[in-house]
Residue, then its C-alpha position, 0 to 999 in steps of 0.5 A: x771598858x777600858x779609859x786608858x785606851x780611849x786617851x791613848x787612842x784618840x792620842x794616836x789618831x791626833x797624832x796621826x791628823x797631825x801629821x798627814x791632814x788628808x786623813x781628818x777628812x778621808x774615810x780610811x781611819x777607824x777606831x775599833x774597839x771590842x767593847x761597846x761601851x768602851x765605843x760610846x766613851x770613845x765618841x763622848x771623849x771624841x766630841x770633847x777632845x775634837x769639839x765635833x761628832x767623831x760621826x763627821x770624821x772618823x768611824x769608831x764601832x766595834x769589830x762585829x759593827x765593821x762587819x756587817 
């Protein structure tokens, strides 16, 4: 697990809904992550940071979760 990823990854995707609004309510973002428990920080710190459940608006799994 890794934190500094988590803040720079949900940076990224502020940014991101920021700039092109459609996307806080679309299906085509995701976070991905190799680690599970670097997942469940990712939704916790979500929640915190968005004040709603990443669930709603984002898909954040691991790479063997995309794919089944």
């Amino acid at each position: 697990m890794n934190e500094d990823e988590v803040k720079f990854g949900l940076l990224m995707y502020r940014e991101l809904v920021d700039k092109y609004p459609e996307l806080k309510s679309s299906s085509r973002l995701a976070i991905i992550s190799p680690y599970r428990r670097q997942v469940k920080l990712f939704r916790q710190r979500f929640k915190e940071m968005f004040g709603v459940d990443s669930e709603k608006v984002v898909d954040i799994n691991t790479v063997d979760g995309f794919q089944v």
